[in-house]
C-alpha positions in Angstrom: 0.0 0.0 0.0 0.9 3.6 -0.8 2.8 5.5 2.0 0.5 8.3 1.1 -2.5 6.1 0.3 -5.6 8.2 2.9 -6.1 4.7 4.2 -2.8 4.3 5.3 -2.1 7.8 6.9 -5.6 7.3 8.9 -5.2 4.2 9.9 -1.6 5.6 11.5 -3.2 7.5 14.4 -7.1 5.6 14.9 -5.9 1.9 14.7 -3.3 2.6 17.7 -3.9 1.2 20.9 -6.3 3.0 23.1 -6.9 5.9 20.1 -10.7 4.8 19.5 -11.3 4.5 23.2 -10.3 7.5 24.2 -12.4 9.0 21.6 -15.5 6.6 22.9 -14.5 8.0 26.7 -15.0 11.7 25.5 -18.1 10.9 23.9 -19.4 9.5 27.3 -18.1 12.9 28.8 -20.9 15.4 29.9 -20.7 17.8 26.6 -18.2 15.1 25.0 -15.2 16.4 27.7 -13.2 15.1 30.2 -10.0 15.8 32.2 -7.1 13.8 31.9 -7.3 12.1 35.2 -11.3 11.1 34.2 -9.8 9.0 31.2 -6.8 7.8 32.8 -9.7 6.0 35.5 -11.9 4.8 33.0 -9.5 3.2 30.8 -7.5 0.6 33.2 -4.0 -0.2 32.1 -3.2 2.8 29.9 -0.1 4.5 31.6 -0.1 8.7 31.7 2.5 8.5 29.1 0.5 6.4 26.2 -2.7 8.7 27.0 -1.4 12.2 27.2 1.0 10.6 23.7 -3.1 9.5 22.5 -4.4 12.7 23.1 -1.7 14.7 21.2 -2.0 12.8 18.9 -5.7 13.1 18.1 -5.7 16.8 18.6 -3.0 17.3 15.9 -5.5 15.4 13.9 -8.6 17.5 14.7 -10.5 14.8 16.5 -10.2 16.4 19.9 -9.6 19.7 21.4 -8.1 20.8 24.9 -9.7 23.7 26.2 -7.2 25.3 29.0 -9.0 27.3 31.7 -5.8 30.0 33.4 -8.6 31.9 35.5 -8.5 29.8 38.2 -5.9 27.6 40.6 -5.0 24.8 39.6 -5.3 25.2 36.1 -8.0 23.0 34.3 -7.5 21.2 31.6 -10.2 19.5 29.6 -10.1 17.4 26.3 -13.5 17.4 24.2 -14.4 15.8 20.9 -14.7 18.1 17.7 -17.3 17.7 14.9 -14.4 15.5 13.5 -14.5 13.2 16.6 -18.4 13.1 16.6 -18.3 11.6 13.2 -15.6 9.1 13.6 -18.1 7.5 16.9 -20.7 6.8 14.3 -18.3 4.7 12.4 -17.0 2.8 15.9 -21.2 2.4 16.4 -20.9 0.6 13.1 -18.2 -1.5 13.9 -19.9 -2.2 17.0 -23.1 -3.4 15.4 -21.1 -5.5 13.1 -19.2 -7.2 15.5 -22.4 -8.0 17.7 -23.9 -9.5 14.4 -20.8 -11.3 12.5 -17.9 -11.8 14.8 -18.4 -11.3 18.8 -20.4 -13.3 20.8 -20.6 -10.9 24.0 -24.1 -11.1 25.9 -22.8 -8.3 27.9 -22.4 -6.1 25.1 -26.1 -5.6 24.1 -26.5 -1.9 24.2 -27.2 -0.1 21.1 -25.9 3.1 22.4 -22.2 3.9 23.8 -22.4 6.9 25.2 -24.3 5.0 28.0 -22.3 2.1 28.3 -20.3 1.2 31.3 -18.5 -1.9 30.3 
């Protein structure tokens, strides 16, 4: 495949580890946001290194935003999906509904809708 093939330079930064869900954590957020210490406790095992790499990485892409709030002490930090990142959690909703029908056999996994998910 073609270094410079759209495929190929997507699939770069969405098919690494934790990259699609982090973006499903922000979608859970209240207005798609969270801090950095509210995705480092709902995605166990993922060190503060490989999420704060994540989240550079998807804002450099457009997915996310960090909105930094200097007005108060300590300084708040919160990452939030863009209209980008909105649209790519359709398409993990698709793959979601595929693997429920073709592939995964997960009786847990029964809800339509992400955003409410806990699991």
């Amino acid at each position: 495949m073609d270094n410079s093939c759209t495929v190929n330079l997507t699939v770069r930064y969405l098919a690494k580890k934790w990259s699609l869900l982090i973006i499903l954590e922000l979608y859970k957020g209240e207005q798609y946001t969270r801090r950095f210490s509210d995705l480092k406790d709902a995605l166990p095992g993922i060190t503060p290194k490989i999420l704060s790499d994540r989240l550079k990485e998807l804002e450099r892409e457009g997915i996310i935003g960090n909105r930094i709030d200097t007005d108060r002490f300590p300084v708040k930090s919160e990452y939030f999906l863009t209209e980008s990142g909105l649209e790519i959690v359709d398409i993990i909703k698709n793959i979601k509904k595929w693997a429920l029908k073709w592939k995964i056999n997960n009786i847990l996994c029964q809800n339509q809708d992400c955003r409410v998910c806990v699991l």
